[in-house]
C-alpha positions in Angstrom: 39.4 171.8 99.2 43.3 171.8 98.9 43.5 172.0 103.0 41.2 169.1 102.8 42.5 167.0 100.4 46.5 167.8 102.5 44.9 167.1 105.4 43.3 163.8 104.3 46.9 163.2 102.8 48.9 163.9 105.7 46.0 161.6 108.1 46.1 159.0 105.5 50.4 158.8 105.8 49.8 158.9 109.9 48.0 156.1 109.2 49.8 154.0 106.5 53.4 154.8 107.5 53.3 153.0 111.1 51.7 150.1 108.8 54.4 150.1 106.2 57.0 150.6 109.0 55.4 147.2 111.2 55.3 145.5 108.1 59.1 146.0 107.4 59.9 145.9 111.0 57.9 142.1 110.6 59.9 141.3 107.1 62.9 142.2 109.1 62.3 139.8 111.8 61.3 136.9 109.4 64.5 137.6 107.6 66.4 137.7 111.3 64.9 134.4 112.1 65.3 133.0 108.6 69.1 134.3 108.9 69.2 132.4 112.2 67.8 129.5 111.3 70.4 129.2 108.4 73.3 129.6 110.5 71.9 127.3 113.2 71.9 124.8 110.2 75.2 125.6 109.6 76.1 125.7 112.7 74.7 121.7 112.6 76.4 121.0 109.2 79.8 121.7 110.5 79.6 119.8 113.7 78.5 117.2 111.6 81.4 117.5 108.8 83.8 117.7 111.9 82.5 114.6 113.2 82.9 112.9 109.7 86.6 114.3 109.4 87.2 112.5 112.7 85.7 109.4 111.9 87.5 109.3 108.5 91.2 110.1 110.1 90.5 107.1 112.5 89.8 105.1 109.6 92.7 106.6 108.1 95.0 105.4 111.0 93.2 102.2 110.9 93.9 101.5 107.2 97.7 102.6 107.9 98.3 100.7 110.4 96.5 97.4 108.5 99.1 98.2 105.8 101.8 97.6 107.6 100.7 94.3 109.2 100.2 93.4 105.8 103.1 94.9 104.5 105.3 93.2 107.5 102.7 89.8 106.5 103.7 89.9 103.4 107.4 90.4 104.0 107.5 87.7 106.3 106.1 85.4 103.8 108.1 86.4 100.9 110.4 85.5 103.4 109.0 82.7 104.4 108.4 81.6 100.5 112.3 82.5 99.8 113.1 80.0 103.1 111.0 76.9 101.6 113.0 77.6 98.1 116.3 77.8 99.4 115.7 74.4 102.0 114.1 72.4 99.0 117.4 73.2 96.7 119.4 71.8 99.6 117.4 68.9 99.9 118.1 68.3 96.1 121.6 68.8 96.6 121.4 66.4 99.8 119.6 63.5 97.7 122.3 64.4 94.8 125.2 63.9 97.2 123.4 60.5 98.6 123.2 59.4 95.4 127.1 60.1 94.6 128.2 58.4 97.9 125.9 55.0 97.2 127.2 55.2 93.5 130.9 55.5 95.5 129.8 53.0 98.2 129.0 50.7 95.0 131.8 50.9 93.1 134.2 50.9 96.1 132.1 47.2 97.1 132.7 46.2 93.3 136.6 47.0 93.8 136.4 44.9 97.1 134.7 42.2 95.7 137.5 42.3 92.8 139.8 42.7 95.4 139.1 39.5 97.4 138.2 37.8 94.3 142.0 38.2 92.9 143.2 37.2 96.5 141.5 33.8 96.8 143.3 33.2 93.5 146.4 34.1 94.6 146.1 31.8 97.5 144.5 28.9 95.8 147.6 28.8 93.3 149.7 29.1 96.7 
């Protein structure tokens, strides 16, 4: 009976071990293929990152680039602004002197008329 019951023991891991050693050999190979599919993914997720780093850096040198027209823009009509401010003062000062040369022309008339006005006496007592 002990012969028997080794014998059925020893038939019985003949027959379960290849089992057990398919089904890990299967495990293994859903875990290869799961492994595989993971780094295929990742594989996909970089590409994709790599795409997005370019896409950002041209954005980048996009946004750089806008700055400066704006910044050179913006110059330009500070500039510009600083221009208008300067021109206008002169103008004032333009008027400012027109109005000092009639008030001259005026009072330089009024001495004339005086002028002319004490000569006609002069030559009407003559």
């Amino acid at each position: 009976m002990k012969k028997t019951c080794s014998l059925i023991a020893i038939i019985i891991c003949f027959l379960v071990t290849p089992n057990l050693l398919l089904g890990q050999s299967a495990i293994m190979q859903e875990f290869k293929e799961l492994r595989e599919n993971v780094v295929e993914k990742q594989k996909n997720t970089r590409a994709e990152i790599e795409r997005l780093n370019r896409q950002i850096q041209q954005f980048e040198q996009r946004l750089q680039r806008a700055d400066e027209k704006y910044e050179a823009l913006y110059q330009k009509y500070q500039n510009l602004k600083q221009l208008i401010a300067l021109q206008d003062e002169k103008l004032t000062q333009l008027q400012q002197e027109q109005s000092q040369i009639k008030e001259e022309i005026s009072i330089t008339t009024e001495s004339l008329d005086a002028k002319r006005a004490e000569l006609k006496k002069k030559k009407k007592k003559n």
